[in-house]
N, C-alpha and C positions, 0 to 999 in steps of 0.2 A: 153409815158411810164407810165406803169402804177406803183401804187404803191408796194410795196410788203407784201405778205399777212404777218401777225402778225402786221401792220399796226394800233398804238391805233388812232384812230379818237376822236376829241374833240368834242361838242355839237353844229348842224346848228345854224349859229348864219346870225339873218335876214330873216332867212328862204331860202338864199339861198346858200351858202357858209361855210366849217369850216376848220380845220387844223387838221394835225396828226401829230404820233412820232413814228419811228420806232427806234428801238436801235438795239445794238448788243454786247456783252461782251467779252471778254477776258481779262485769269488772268495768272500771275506769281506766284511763291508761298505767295508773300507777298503782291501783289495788283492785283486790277482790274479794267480793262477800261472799259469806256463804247463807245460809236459808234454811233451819233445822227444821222440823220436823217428827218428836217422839211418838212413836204409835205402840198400842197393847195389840194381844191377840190372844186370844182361850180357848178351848176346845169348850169348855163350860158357861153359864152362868155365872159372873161376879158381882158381886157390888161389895166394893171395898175403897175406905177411906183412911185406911191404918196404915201407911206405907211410909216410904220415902224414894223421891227421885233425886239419883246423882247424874249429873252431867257436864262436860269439860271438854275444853278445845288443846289439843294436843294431849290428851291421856288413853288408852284403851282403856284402863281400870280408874273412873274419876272419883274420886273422892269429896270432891263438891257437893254438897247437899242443897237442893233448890224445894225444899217441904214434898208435902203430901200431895198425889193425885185423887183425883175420883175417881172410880174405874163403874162402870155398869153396861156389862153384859148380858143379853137375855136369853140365846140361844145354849140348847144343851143339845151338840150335836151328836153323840151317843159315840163317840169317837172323833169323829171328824172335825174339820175344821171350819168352819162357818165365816164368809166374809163380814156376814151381819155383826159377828164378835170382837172384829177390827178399829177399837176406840183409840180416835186421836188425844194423847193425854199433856203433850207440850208442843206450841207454835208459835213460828216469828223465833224461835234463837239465830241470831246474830253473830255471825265471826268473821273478822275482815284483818287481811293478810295483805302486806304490801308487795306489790309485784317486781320480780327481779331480775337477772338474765337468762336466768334457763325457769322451765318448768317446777314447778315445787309438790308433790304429792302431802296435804296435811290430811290429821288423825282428827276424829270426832269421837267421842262416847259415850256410850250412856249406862245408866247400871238403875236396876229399881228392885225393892226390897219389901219385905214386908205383909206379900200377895198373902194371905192366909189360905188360900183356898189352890194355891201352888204348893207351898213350901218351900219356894226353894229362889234364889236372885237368878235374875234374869240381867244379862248382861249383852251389850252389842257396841262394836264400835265398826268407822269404816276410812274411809279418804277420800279428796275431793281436792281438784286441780287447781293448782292458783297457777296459773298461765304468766309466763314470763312479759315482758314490758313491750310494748311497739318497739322495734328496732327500723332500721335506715341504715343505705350500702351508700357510704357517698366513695363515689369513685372519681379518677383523676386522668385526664387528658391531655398529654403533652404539644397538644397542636400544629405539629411540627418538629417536635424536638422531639427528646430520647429521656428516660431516665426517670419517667412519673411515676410518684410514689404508688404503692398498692394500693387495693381500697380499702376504706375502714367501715368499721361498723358502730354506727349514731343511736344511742339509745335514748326515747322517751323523756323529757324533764332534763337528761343529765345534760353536762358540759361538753362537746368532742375538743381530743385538742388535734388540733389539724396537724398531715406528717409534716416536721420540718426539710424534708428533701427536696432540691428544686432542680429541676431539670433544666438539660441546655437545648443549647441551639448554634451550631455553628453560625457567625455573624448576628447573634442576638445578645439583648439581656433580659435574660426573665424579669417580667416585671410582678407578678404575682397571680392569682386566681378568678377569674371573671365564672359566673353561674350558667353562662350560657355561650354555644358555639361561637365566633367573631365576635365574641363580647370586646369592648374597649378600658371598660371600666375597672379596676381593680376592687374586687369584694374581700378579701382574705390574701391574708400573706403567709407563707410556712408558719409552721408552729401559730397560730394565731385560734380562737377560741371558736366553735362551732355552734350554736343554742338551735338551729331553726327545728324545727320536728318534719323533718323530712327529706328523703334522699337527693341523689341527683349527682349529678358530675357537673365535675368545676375543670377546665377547659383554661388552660395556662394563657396568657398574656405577656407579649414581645415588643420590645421596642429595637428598632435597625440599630446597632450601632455605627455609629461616626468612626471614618479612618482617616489619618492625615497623608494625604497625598504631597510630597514636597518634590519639588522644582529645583534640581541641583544645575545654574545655569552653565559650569564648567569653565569661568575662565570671565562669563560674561556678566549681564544685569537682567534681571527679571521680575515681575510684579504678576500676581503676588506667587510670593516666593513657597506658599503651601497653600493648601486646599483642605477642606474638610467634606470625606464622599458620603450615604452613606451604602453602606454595605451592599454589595453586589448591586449598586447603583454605574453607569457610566458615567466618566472622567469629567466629560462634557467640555465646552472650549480650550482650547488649551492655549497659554501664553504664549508670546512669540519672547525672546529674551534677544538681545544686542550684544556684540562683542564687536568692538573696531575691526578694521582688516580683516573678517572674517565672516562668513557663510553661514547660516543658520541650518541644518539639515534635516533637524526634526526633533523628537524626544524616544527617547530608547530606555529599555530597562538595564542598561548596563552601560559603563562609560566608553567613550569614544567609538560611541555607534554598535558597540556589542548588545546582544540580548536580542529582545520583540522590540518592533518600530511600537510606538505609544498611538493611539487615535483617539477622536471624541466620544467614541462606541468602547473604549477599554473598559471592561467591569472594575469596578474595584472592589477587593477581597481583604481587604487588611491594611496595614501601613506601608505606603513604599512611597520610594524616591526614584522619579525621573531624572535622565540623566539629557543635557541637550549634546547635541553634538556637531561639531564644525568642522566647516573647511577652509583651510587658511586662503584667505586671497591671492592673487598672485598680479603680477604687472607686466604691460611690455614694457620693452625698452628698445627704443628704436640707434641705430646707427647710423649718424648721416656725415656719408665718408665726404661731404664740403667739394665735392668736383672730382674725388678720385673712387677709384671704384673698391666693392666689397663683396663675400661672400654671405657673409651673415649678415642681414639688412634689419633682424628683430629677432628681439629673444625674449621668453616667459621667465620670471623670475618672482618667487614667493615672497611676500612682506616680510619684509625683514630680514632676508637674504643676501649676503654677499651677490655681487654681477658676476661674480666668477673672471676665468679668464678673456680678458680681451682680444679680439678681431684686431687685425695688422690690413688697415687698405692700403693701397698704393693709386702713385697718380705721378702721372710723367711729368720730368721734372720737375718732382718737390721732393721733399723729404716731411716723411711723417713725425711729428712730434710730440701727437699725443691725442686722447680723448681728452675733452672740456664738457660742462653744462652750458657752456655758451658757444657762440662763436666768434672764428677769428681770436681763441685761447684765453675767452674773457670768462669768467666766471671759476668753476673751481674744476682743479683736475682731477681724470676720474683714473682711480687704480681698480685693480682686481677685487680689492675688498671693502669696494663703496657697497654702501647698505640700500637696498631698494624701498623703496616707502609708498611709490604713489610710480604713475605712468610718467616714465620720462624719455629725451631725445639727448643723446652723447653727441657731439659736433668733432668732427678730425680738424686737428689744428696742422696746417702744412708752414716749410719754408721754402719757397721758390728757389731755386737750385741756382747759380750763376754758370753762364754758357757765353761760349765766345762763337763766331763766325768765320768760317775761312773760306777764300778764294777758291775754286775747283773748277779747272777746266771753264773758267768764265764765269763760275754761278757762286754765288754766297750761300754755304751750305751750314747747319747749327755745328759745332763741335763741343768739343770740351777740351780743352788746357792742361795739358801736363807740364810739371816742373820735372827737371833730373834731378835728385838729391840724394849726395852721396854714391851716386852712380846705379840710381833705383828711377827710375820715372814716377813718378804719382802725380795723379790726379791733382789740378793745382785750382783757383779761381782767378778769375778777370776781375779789375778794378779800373775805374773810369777817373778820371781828374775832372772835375766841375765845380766851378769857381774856384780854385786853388785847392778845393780838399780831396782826395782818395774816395771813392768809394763804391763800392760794390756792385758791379752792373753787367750787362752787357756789352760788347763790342764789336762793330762790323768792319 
């Protein structure tokens, strides 16, 4: 039987005779065998049992003694070399090498002695691949964000420890590692331990975060007074808030109506405060000059306002004496710096003037009465006697 080819043959030693190694591998994920193989070769006829086989896993020159072979060859090829002369003299040795991260080249050898019909040791050794472990690229997907750690590489049996990097997300918080794209689930968190035996990408998971929207009502009353959005979500309804005497005008990003007007469609990007903003009310205020006449018959004035300065009516023969909230100077009098509150009506309080009558050419005509005093005339009044007392009236 001859040998099989991929057969390493060792160097003719004697010049007539040497030895070979054939191997053969098989592996597990985590080791690998090897499959030995010792073969003779002679150009002659042997038959010899006087020897010794040495053979060893990691030596060229083994020093292991494993006893005697048989050796019986029958061809004498007159020089040559005959496959018929190819005896197999050791099979089934066994070497198993545990598999690592890179490739590994180990030695095998063999050595046999004692050939009488050589002279001389016959020596061989060779190598034979123990093939590194299954590995696995798990890689990482930041789903929208920025900032995924690189990938790593997962080997066989071992532990991976996952990178601890986590990546953002404007308006997010990473929540950890799902297996698969739109995953919900959290499988693995940074740093956290790896076992599966196989690759894949792990595809980051986000939850929106919450922003507080607050409602600064300026003065006024509002419910409720914050909101919680989330992220690049709209405002959605917005409160109406109350202040007395005052206008509601809207909500703004800056106080007293400065900034962007606020709406239910406003995204919201972060935390902010609405600012509302008002218009102070305002009131008429009416003039009612009571029978004599005016030029300002109404005026606008803000809550809480001085009336400012007053209107002068006039009304023949009277004399003006004053604004009132009543009439006929009943209620209370009104100055320049009464306060305005609510819509109201000013009433002209008058005195009816005293006027006398005189004769003219046959007709009674209205006059007025002067006194001399001092040698000055002034304006004087008439006075009537009824029932014994003086008093202030008219006279024809």
């Amino acid at each position: 039987m001859a040998a099989p080819s991929g057969t390493k043959w060792g160097s003719i030693a004697g010049g007539y005779g040497r030895i070979g190694l054939y191997i053969t591998t098989s592996s597990t994920n985590t080791q690998t065998t090897a499959t030995i193989d010792i073969w003779f070769w002679s150009k002659y006829s042997v038959q010899d049992v006087s020897n010794t086989l040495y053979y060893a896993d990691q030596q060229t020159n083994p020093t292991t003694a494993h006893g005697s072979v048989t050796i019986n060859t029958t061809v004498d090829s007159g020089g040559g070399w005959s496959e018929s002369n190819q005896v197999r003299i050791a099979n089934g040795i066994k070497v198993t090498h545990s598999r690592g991260h890179s490739d590994v080249n180990w030695v095998f050898g063999a050595r046999l002695t004692g050939i009488e019909a050589v002279g001389a040791t016959m020596q061989v050794s060779t190598t034979w691949k123990c093939p590194a472990k299954p590995k696995y690229t798990i890689s990482y997907n930041a789903a929208g964000g920025s900032g995924a750690p690189g990938a790593q590489t997962k080997w066989y049996g071992e532990t991976l420890v996952l990178s601890a990097t986590r990546p953002s997300r404007t308006g997010y918080t990473f929540a950890g590692w799902g297996v698969y794209e739109g995953d919900t689930s959290v499988n693995y968190q940074p740093g956290a331990n790896y076992t599966d035996n196989q690759g894949g990408t792990l595809w980051a998971i986000w939850t929106k975060n919450n922003y507080t929207v607050t409602f600064n009502a300026q003065g006024g009353t509002v419910s409720p007074e914050s909101r919680n959005v989330p992220y690049n979500d709209a405002v959605g309804t917005l409160p109406t808030p109350s202040r007395p005497n005052y206008t509601f005008l809207g909500w703004y990003t800056g106080t007293n109506g400065s900034g962007s007007r606020v709406y239910t469609t406003t995204k919201i990007t972060g935390n902010i405060t609405f600012y509302a903003a008002w218009r102070l009310n305002s009131f008429t205020v009416w003039f009612d000059a009571q029978g004599g006449s005016i030029s300002e018959t109404t005026r606008t004035v803000n809550y809480g306002a001085q009336v400012g300065a007053l209107p002068t009516p006039t009304r023949q023969y009277h004399t003006f004496l004053g604004w009132y909230t009543g009439t006929n100077g009943t209620g209370s009098r009104v100055s320049s710096t009464t306060v305005i509150t609510r819509e109201i009506v000013f009433y002209a309080y008058w005195r009816r003037d005293s006027v006398v009558y005189i004769k003219n050419n046959g007709a009674w005509k209205r006059g007025t009465p002067y006194v001399r005093v001092n040698g000055v005339w002034r304006r004087g009044t008439a006075y009537v006697k009824s029932g014994g007392i003086w008093k202030r009236g008219i006279g024809k």
